[in-house]
VOMAR-441773 format. One record per residue (C-alpha): residue number from 1; y negated, z, x negated. Coordinates in Angstrom, 3 decimals. Last residue first. Layout:
<koltor NUM <Y Z X>>
...
END
This chain:
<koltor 313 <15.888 9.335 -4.697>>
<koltor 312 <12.858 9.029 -1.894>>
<koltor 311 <13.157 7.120 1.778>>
<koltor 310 <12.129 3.848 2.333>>
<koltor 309 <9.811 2.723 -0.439>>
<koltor 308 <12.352 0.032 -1.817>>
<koltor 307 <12.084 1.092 -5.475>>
<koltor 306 <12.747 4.996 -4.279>>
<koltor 305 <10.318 7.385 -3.758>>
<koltor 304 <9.661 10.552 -5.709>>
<koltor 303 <9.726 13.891 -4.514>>
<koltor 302 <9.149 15.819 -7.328>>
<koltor 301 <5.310 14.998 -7.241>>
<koltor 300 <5.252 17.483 -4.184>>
<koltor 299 <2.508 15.935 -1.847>>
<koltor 298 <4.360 14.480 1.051>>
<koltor 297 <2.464 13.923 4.404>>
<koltor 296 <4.458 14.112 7.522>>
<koltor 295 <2.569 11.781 10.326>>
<koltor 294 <2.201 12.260 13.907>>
<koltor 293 <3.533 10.946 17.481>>
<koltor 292 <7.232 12.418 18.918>>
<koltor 291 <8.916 10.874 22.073>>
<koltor 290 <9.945 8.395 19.727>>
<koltor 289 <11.326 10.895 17.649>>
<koltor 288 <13.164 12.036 20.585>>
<koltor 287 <16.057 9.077 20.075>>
<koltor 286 <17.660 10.462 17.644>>
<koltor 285 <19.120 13.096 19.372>>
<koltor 284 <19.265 16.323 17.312>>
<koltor 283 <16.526 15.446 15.151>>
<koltor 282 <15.929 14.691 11.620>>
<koltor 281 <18.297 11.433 11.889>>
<koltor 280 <15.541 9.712 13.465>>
<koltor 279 <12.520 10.394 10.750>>
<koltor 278 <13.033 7.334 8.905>>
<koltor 277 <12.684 5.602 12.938>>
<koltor 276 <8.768 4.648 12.524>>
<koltor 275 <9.006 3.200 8.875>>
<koltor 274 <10.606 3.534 5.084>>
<koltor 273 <7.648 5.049 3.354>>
<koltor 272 <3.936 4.773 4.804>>
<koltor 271 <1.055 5.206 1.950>>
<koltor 270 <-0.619 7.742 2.321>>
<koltor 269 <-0.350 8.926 -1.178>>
<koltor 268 <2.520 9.715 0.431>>
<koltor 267 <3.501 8.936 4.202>>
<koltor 266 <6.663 10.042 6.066>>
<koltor 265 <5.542 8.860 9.789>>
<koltor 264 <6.774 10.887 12.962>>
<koltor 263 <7.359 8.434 15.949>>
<koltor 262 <5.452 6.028 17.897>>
<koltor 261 <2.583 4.851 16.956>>
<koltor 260 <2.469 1.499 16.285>>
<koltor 259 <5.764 0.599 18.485>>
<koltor 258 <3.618 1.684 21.123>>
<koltor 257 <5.959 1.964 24.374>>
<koltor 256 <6.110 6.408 23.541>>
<koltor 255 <9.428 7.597 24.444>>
<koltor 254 <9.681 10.215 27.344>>
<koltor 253 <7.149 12.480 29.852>>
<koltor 252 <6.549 14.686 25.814>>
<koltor 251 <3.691 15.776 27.547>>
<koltor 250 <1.573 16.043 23.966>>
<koltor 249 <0.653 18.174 21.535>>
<koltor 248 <0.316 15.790 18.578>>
<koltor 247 <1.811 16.014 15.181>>
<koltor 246 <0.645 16.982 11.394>>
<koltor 245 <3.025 18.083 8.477>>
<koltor 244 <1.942 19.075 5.743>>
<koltor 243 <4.198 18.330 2.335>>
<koltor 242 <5.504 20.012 -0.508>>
<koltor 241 <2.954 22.766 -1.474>>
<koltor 240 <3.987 24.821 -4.324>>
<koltor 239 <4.832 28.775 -3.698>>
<koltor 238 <8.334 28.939 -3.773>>
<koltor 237 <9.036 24.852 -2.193>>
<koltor 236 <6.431 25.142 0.749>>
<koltor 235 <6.056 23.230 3.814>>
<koltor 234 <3.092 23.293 5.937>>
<koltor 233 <2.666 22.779 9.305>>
<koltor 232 <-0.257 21.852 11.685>>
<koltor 231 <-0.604 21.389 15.676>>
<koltor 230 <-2.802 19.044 16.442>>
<koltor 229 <-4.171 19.498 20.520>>
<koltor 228 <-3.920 17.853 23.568>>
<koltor 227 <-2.900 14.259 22.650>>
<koltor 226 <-2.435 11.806 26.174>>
<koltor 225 <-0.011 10.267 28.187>>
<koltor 224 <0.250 7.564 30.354>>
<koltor 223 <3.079 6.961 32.257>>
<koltor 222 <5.223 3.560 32.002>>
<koltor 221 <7.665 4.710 34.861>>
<koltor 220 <10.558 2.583 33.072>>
<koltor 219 <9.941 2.780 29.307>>
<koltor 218 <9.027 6.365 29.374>>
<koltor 217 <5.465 6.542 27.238>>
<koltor 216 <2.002 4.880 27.664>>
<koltor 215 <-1.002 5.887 25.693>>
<koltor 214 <-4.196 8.194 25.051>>
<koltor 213 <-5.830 9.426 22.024>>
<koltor 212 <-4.915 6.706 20.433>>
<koltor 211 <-3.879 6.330 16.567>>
<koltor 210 <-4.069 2.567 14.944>>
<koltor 209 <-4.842 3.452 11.885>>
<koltor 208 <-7.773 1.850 10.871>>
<koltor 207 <-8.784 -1.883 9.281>>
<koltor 206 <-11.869 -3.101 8.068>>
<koltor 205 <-12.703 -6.712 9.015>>
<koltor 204 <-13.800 -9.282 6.217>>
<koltor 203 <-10.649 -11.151 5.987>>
<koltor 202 <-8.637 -8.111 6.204>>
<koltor 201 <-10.801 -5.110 4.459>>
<koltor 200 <-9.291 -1.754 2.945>>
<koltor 199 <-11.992 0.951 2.844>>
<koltor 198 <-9.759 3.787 1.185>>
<koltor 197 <-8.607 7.120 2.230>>
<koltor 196 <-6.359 9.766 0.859>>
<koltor 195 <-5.732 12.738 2.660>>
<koltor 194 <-7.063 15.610 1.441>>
<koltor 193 <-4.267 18.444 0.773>>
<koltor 192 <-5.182 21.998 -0.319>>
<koltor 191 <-3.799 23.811 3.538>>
<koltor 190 <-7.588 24.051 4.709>>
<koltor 189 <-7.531 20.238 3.878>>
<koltor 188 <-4.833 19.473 6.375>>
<koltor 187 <-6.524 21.520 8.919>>
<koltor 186 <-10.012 19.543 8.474>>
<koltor 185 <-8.297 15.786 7.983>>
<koltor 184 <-6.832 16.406 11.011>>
<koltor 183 <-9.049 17.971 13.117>>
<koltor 182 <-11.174 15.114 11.922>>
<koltor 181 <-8.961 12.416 13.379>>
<koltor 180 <-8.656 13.805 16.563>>
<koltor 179 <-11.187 12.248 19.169>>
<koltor 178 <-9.592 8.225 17.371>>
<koltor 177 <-12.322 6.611 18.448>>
<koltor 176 <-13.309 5.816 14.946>>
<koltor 175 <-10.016 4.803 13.849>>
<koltor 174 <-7.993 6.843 11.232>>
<koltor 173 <-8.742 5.892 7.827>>
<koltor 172 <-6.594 3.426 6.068>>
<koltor 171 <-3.876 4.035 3.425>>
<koltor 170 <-1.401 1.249 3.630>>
<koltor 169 <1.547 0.857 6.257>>
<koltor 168 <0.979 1.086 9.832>>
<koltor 167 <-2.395 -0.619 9.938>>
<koltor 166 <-1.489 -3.341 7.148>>
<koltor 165 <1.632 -4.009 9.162>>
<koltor 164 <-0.175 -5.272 12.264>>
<koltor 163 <-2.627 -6.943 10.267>>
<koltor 162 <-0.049 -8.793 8.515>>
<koltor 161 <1.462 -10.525 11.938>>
<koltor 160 <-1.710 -10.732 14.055>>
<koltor 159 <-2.914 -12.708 10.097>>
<koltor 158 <-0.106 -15.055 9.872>>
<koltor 157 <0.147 -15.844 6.334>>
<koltor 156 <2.604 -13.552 4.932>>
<koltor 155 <4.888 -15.113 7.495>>
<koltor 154 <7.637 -15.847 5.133>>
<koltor 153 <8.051 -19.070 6.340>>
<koltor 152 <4.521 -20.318 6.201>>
<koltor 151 <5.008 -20.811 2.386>>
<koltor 150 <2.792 -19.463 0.113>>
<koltor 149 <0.849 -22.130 -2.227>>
<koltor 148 <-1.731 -19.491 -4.289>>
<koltor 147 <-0.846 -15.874 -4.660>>
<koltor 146 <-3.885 -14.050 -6.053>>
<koltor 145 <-4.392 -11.153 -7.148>>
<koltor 144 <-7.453 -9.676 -8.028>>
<koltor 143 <-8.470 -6.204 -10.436>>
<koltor 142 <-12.032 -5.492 -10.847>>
<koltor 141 <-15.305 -4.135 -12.852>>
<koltor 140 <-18.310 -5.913 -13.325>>
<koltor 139 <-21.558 -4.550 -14.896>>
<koltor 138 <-20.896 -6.718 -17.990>>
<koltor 137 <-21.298 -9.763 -16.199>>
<koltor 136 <-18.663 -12.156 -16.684>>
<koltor 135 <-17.622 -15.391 -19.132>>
<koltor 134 <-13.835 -16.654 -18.521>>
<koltor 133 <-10.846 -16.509 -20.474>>
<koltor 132 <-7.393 -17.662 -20.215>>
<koltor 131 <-3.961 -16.783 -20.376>>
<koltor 130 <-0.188 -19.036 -19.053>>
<koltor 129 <2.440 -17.770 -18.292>>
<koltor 128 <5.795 -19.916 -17.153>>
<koltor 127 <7.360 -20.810 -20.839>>
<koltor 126 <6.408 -17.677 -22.578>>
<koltor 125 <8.096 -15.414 -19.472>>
<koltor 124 <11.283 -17.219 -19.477>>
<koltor 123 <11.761 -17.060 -23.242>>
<koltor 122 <11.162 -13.171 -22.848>>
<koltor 121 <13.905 -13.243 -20.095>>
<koltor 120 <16.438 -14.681 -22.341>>
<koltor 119 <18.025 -18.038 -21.149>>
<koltor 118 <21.808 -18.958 -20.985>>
<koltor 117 <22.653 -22.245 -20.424>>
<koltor 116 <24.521 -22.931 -16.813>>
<koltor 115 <23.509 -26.615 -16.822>>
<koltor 114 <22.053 -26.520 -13.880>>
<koltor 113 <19.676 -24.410 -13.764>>
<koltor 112 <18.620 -21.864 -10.990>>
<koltor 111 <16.782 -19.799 -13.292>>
<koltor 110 <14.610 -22.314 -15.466>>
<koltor 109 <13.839 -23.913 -12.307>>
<koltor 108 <12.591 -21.297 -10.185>>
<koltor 107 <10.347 -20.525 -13.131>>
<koltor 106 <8.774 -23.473 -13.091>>
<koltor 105 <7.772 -23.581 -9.567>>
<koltor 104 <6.632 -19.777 -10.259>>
<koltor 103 <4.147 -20.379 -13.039>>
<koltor 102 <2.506 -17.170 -13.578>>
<koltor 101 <-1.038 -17.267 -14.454>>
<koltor 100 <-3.174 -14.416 -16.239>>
<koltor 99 <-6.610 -14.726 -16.313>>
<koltor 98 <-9.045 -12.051 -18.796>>
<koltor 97 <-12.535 -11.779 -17.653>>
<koltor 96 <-15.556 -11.421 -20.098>>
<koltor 95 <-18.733 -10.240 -20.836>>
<koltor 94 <-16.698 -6.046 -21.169>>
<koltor 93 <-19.049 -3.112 -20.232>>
<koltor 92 <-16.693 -2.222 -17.455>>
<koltor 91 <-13.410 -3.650 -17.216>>
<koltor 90 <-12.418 -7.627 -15.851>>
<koltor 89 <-9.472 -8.562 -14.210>>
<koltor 88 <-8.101 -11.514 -12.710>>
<koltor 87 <-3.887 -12.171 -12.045>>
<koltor 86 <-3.004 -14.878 -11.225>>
<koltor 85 <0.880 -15.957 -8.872>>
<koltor 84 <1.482 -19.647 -8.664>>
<koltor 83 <3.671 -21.400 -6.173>>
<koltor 82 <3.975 -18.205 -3.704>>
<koltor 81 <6.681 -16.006 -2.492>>
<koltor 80 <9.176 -14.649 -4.890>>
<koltor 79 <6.667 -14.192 -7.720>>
<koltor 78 <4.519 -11.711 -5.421>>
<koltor 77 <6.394 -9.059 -6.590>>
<koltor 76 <5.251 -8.751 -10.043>>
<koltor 75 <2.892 -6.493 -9.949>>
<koltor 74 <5.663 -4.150 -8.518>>
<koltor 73 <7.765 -4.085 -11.595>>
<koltor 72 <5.955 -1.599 -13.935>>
<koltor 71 <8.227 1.671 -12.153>>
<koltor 70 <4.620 3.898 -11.688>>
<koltor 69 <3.403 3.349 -8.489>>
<koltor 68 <2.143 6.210 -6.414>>
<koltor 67 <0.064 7.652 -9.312>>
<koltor 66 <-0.381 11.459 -10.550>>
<koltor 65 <2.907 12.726 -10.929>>
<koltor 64 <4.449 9.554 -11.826>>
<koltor 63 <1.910 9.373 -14.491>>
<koltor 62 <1.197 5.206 -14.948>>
<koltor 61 <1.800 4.174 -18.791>>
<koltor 60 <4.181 1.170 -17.042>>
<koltor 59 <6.908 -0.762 -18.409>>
<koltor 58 <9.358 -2.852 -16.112>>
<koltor 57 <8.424 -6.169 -17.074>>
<koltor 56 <5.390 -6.263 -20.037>>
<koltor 55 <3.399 -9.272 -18.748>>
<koltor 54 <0.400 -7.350 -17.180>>
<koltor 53 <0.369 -4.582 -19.522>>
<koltor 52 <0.917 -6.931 -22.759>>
<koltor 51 <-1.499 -9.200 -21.260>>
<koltor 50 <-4.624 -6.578 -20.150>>
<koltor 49 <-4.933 -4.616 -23.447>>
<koltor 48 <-7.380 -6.429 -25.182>>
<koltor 47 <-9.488 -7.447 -22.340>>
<koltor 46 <-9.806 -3.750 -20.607>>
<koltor 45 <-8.141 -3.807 -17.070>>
<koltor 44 <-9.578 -2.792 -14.211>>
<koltor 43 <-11.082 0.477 -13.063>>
<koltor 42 <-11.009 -0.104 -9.249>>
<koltor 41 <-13.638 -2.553 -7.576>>
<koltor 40 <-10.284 -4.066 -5.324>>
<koltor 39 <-9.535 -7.316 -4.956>>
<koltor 38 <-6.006 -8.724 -2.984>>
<koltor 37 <-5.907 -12.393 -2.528>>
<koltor 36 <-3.816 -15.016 -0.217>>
<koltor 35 <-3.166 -18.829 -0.408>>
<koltor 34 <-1.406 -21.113 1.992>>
<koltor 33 <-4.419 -23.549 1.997>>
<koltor 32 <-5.206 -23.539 5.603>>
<koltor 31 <-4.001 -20.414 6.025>>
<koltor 30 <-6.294 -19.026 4.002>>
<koltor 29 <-5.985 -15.062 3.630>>
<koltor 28 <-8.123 -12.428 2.158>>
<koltor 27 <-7.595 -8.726 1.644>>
<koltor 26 <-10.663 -6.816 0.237>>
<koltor 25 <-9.882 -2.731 -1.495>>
<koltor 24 <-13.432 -1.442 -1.801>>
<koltor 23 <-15.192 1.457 -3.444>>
<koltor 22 <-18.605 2.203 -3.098>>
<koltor 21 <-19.651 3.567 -6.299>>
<koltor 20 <-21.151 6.708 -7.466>>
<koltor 19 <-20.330 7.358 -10.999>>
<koltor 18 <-18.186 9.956 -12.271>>
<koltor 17 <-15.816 6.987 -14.624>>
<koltor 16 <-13.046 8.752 -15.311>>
<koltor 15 <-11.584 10.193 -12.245>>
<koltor 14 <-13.526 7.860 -9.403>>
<koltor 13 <-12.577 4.918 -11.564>>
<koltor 12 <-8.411 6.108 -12.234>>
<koltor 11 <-8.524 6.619 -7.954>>
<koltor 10 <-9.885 3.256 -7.662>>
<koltor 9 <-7.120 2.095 -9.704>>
<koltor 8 <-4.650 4.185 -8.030>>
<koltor 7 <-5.873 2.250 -4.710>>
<koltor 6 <-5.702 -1.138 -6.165>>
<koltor 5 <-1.712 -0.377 -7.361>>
<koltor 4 <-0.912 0.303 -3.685>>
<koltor 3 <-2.498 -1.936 -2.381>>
<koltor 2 <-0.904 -4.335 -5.004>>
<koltor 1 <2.551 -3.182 -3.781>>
END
């Protein structure tokens, strides 16, 4: 969710702003002291407008047609997993930079009371939040979350683990030695769709797709395969694009063993929705999508995702 919101941000700065910026999205996670961030050098937030967007539950002035978030209740998803959930932003030209802290201990409390007294969600909100102010230089312009005392339970902390679903999930080039990546991009862009891409950091290491052009398929005589072309489809609704779809040519000797790769992916905004067996009932045995590598892109702004990001209303 707050990749997702960093990259329309970015998107909003490239749009409005014109100037030439190297845009980054950072992920950063302690362990040690159960605490992760998300930055990105997006738009921001402008001072006097940054509480009532931040704190206003299920409002957003984000064009569904234009954005890949736009319900207003993803910011506040990391409330369920952490002690204390801030939110720092500062806009362009502004000396300052507006905090926003959500008191989650205290709002576990308040709504798993005891005494069964009935509590309006507004009252809720004044009693956990807390704003402050901080001095900044005018040049800067960002958006971090933080999520300070997660539990090791929910794994959000284990960086093989989040890595792993970073790659498959959030809109990341395609790895360098990945021989096809540009045939990708190029075809894709001959049909009027460029696929988004954003420099997305883990603890200091940029992360890729994790697309081979060789691997091992059929569970029990573990060949290797390998891509020998793209082959490129388009979809049309009338005359609008809908999506492009891109897959490999490949032996098809039985189901590809990487559980990272396997399978047609339905991305938007590239951003993965629902995961590597969405595509299963699509074909006549379920089962040959994992014979099947690639990615279906959707770009009509009619098709719009559901709250869980697994398949679209």
């Amino acid at each position: 969710e707050y990749i997702q919101n960093s990259a329309d941000s970015i998107d909003n700065d490239k749009q409005t702003c014109g100037m030439s910026c190297e845009y980054r999205i950072e992920v950063n996670i302690d362990e040690l002291s159960g605490s992760i961030s998300i930055r990105d050098n997006g738009t921001g937030i402008r001072e006097e407008i940054a509480v009532p967007t931040l704190v206003d539950i299920g409002n957003s002035d984000k064009d569904k047609n234009k954005t890949r978030g736009f319900r207003g209740i993803g910011r506040l998803a990391g409330l369920g997993y952490c002690d204390e959930l801030v939110f720092v932003t500062s806009s362009r030209g502004e000396c300052s930079r507006t905090l926003i802290r959500f008191d989650t201990k205290q709002l576990r409390i308040l709504l798993f009371n005891d005494d069964q007294s009935v509590i309006s969600i507004n009252d809720v909100m004044k009693k956990i939040i807390t704003v402050s102010y901080e001095e900044e230089e005018s040049d800067c312009h960002f958006f971090e979350v933080r999520l300070e005392g997660v539990s090791n339970n929910v794994k959000l902390l284990n960086l093989d683990i989040v890595e792993k679903y970073l790659i498959q999930h959030v809109p990341v080039p395609y790895r360098r030695e990945f021989m096809w990546a540009s045939t990708i991009r190029e075809k894709c862009k001959l049909l009027g769709y460029d696929i988004p891409e954003y420099n997305i950091t883990l603890n200091g290491k940029q992360l890729f797709k994790p697309y081979a052009n060789t691997f091992l398929c059929d569970r029990v005589k573990k060949r290797e395969d390998s891509i020998r072309d793209i082959e490129v489809v388009p979809f049309y609704r009338d005359e609008n694009l809908v999506a492009v779809l891109w897959y490999g040519s490949v032996g098809f000797y039985g189901t590809i063993l990487d559980n990272q790769i396997k399978g047609i992916r339905i991305r938007q905004g590239n951003l993965l929705i629902g995961d590597k067996t969405t595509c299963n009932r699509l074909f006549k045995e379920e089962r040959f999508n994992g014979w099947m590598i690639g990615e279906l892109h959707v770009v009509d702004p009619e098709m719009i995702v559901n709250a869980r990001r697994d398949y679209f209303e």
